[in-house]
Chimera marker file (.cmm) of the C-alpha trace (Angstrom):
<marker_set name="trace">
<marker id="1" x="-6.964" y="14.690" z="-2.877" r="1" g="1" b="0" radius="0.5"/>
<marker id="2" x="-3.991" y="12.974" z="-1.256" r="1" g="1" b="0" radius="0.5"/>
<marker id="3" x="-2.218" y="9.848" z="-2.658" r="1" g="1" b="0" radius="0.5"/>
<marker id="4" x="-4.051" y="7.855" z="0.348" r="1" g="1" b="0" radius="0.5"/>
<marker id="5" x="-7.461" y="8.866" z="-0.587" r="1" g="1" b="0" radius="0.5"/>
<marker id="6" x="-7.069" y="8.076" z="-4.277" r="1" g="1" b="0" radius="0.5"/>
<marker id="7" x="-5.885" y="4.229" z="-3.102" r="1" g="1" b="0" radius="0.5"/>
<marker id="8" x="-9.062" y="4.015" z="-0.840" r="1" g="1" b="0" radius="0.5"/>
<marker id="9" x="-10.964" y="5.496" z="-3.333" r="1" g="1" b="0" radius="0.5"/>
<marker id="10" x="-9.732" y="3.024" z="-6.256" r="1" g="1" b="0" radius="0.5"/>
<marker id="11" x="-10.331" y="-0.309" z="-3.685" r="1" g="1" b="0" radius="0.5"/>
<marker id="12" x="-13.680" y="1.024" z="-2.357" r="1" g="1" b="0" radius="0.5"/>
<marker id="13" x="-15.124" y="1.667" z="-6.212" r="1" g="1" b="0" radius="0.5"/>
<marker id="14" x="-14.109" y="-2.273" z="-7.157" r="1" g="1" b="0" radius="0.5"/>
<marker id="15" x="-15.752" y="-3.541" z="-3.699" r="1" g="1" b="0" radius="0.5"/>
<marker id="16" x="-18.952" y="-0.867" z="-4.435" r="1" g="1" b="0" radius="0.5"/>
<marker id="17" x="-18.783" y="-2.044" z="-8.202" r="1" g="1" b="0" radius="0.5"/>
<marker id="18" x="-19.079" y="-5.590" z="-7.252" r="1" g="1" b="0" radius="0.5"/>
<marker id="19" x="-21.999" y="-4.973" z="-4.794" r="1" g="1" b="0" radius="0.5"/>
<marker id="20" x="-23.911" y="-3.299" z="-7.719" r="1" g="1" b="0" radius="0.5"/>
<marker id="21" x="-23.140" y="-5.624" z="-9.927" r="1" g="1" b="0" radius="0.5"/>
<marker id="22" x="-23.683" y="-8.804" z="-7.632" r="1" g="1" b="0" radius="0.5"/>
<marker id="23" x="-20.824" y="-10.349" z="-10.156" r="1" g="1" b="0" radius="0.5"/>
<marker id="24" x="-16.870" y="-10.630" z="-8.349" r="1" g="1" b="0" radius="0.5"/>
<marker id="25" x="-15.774" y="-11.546" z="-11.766" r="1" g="1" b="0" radius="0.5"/>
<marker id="26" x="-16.870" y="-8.999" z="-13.702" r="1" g="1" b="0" radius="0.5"/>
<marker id="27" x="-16.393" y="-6.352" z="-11.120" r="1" g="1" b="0" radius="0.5"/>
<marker id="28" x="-12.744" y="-7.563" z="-11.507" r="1" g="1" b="0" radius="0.5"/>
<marker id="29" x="-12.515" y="-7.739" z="-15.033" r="1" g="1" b="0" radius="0.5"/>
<marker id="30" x="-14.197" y="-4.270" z="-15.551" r="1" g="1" b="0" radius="0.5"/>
<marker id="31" x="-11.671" y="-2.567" z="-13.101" r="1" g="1" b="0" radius="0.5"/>
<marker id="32" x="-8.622" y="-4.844" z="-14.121" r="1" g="1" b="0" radius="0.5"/>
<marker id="33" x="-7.909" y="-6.483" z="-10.642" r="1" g="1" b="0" radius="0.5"/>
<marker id="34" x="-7.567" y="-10.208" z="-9.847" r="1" g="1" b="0" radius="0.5"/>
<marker id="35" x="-10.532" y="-12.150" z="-7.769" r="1" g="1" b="0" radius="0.5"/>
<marker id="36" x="-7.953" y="-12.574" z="-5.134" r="1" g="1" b="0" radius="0.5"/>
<marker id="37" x="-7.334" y="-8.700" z="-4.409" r="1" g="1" b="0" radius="0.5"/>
<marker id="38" x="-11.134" y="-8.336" z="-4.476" r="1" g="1" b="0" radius="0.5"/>
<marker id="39" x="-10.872" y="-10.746" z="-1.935" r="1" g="1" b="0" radius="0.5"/>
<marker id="40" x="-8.125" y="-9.541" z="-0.024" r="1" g="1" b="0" radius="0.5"/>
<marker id="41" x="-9.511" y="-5.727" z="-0.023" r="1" g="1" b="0" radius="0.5"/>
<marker id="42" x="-12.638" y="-7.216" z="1.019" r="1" g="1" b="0" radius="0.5"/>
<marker id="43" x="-11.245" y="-8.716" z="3.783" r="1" g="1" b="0" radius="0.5"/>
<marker id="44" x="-9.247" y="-6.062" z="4.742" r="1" g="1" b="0" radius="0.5"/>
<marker id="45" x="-12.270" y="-4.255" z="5.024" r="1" g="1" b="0" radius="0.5"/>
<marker id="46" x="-13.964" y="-6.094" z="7.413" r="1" g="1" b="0" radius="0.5"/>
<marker id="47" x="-11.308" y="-6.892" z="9.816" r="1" g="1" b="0" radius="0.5"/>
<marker id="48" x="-9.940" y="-3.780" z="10.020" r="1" g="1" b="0" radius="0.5"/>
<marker id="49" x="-12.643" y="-1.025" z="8.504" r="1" g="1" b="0" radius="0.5"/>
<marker id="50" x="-11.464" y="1.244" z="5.648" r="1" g="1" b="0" radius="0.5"/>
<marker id="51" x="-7.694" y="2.192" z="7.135" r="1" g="1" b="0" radius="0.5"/>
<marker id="52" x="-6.911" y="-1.277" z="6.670" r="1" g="1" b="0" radius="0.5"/>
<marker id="53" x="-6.956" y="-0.534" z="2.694" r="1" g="1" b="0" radius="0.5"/>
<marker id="54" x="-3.757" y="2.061" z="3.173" r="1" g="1" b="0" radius="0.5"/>
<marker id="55" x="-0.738" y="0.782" z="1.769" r="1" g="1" b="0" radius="0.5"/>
<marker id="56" x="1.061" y="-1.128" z="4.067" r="1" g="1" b="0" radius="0.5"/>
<marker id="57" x="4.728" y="-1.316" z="3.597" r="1" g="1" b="0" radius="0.5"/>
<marker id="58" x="6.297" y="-5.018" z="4.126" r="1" g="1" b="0" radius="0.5"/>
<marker id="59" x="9.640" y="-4.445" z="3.640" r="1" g="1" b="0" radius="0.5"/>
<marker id="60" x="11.646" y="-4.703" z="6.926" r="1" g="1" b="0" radius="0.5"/>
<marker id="61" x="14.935" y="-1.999" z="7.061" r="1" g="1" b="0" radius="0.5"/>
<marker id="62" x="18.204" y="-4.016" z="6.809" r="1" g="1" b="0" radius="0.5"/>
<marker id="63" x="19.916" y="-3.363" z="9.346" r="1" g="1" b="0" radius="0.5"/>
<marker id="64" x="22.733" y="-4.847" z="8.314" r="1" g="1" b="0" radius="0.5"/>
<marker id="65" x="23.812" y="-2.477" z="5.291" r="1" g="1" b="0" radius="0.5"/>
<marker id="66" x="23.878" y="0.566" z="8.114" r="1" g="1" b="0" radius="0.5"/>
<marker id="67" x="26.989" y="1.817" z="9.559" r="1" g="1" b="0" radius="0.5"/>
<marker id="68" x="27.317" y="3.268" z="13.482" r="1" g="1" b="0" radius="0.5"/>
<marker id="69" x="26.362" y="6.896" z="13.499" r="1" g="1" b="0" radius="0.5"/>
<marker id="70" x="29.964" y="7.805" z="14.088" r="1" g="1" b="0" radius="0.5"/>
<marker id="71" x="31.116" y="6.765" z="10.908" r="1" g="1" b="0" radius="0.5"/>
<marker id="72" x="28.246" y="8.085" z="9.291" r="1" g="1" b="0" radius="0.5"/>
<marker id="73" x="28.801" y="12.103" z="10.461" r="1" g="1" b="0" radius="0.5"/>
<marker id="74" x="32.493" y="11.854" z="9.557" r="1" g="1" b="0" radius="0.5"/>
<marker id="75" x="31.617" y="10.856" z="5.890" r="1" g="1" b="0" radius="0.5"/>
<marker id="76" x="28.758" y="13.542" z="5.791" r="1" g="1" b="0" radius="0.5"/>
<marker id="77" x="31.353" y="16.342" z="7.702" r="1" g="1" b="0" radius="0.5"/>
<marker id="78" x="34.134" y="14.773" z="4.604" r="1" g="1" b="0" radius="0.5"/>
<marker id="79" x="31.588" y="15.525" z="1.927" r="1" g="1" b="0" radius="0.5"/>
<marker id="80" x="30.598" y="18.699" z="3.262" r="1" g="1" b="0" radius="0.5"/>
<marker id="81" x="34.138" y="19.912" z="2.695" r="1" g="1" b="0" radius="0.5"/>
<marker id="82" x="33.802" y="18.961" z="-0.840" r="1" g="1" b="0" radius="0.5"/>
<link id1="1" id2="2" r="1" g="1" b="0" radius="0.2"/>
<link id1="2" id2="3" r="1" g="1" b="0" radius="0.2"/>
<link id1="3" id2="4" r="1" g="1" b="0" radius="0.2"/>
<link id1="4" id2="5" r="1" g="1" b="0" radius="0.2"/>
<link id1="5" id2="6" r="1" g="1" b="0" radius="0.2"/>
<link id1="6" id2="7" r="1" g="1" b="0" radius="0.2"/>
<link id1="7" id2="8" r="1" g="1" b="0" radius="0.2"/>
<link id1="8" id2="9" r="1" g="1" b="0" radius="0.2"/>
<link id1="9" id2="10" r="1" g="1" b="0" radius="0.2"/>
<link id1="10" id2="11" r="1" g="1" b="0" radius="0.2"/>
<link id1="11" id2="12" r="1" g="1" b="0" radius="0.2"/>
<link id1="12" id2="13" r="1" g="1" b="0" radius="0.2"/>
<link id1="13" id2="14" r="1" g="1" b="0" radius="0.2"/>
<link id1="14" id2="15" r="1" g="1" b="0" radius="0.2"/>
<link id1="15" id2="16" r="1" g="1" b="0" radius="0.2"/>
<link id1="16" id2="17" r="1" g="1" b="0" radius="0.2"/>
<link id1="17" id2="18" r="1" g="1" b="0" radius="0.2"/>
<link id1="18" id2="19" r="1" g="1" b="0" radius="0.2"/>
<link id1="19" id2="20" r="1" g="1" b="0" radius="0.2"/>
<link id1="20" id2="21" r="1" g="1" b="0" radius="0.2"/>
<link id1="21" id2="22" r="1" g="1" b="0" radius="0.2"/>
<link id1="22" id2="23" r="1" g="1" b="0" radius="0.2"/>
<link id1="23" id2="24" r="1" g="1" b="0" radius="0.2"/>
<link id1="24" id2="25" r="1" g="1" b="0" radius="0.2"/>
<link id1="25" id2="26" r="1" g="1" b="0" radius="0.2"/>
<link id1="26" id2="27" r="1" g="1" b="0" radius="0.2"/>
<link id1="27" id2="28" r="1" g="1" b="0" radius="0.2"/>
<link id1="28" id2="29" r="1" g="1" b="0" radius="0.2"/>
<link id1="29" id2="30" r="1" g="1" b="0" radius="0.2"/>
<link id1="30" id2="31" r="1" g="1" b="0" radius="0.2"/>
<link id1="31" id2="32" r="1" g="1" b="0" radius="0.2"/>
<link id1="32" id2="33" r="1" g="1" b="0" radius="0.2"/>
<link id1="33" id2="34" r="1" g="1" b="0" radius="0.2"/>
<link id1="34" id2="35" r="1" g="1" b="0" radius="0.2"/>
<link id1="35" id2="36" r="1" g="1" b="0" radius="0.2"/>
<link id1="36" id2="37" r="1" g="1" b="0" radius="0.2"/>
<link id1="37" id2="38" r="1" g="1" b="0" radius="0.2"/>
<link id1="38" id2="39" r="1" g="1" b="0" radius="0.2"/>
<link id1="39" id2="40" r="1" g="1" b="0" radius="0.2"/>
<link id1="40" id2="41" r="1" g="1" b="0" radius="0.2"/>
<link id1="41" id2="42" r="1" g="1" b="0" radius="0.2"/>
<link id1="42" id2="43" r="1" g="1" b="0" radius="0.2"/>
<link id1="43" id2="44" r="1" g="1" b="0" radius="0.2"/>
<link id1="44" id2="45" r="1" g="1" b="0" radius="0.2"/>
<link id1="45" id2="46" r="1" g="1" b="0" radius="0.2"/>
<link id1="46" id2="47" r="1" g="1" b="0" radius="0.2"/>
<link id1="47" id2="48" r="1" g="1" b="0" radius="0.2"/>
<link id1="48" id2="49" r="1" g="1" b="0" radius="0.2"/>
<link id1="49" id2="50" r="1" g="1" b="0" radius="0.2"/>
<link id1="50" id2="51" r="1" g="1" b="0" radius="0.2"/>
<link id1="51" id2="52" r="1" g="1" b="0" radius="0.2"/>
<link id1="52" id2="53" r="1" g="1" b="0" radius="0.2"/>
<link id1="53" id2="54" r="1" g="1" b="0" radius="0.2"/>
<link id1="54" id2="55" r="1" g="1" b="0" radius="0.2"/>
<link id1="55" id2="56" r="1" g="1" b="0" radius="0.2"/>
<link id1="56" id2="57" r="1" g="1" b="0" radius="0.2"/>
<link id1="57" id2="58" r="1" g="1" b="0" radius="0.2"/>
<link id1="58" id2="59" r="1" g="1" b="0" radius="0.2"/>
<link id1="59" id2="60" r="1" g="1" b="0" radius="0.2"/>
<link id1="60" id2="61" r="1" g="1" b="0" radius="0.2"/>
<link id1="61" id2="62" r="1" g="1" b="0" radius="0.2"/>
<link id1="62" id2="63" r="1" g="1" b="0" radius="0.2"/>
<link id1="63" id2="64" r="1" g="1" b="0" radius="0.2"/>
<link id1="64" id2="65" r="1" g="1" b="0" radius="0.2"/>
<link id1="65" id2="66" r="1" g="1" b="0" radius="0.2"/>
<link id1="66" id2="67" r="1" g="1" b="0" radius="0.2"/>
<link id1="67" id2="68" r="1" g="1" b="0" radius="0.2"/>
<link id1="68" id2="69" r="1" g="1" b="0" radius="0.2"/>
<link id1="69" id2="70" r="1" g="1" b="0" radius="0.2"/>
<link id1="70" id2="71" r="1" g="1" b="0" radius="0.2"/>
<link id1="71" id2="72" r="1" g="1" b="0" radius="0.2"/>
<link id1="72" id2="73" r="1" g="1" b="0" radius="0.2"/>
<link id1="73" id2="74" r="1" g="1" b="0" radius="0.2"/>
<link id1="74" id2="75" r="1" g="1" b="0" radius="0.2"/>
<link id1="75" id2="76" r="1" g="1" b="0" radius="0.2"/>
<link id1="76" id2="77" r="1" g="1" b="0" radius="0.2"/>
<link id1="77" id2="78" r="1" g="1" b="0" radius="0.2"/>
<link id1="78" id2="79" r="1" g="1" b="0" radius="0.2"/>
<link id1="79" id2="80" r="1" g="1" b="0" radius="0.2"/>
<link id1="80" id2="81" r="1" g="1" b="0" radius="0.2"/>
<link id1="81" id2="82" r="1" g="1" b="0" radius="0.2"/>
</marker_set>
């Protein structure tokens, strides 16, 4: 089983465990989540089906930490020599 199919698998059993139990709250309790990420997977869900409940990375790359590639294959040739 892959790391992505264990998340799915992990958000789908809170949704199915709230269906069953017709009880958000408890479902939530039981499977130690918050209402609002029963909310949000549930949401996520319908707009998008279930590859919207993949991890979805928000952090944007900073580009301004990088250095030109030039610069970079002269300190990698450097360390090589090492």
């Amino acid at each position: 089983m892959t790391l992505n199919e264990k998340i799915i698998k992990n958000k789908l059993g809170l949704l199915n465990l709230a269906k069953e139990l017709g009880n958000v709250s408890q479902a939530s309790r039981l499977m130690e989540f918050s209402r609002d990420t029963f909310y949000r997977y549930k949401s996520a869900l319908d707009e998008g089906g279930i590859e919207a409940l993949l991890e979805q990375n928000r952090r944007k790359p900073n580009l301004k930490n990088r250095i030109d590639s030039h610069t970079e294959q002269a300190v990698v040739a450097l360390s090589a020599r090492l």
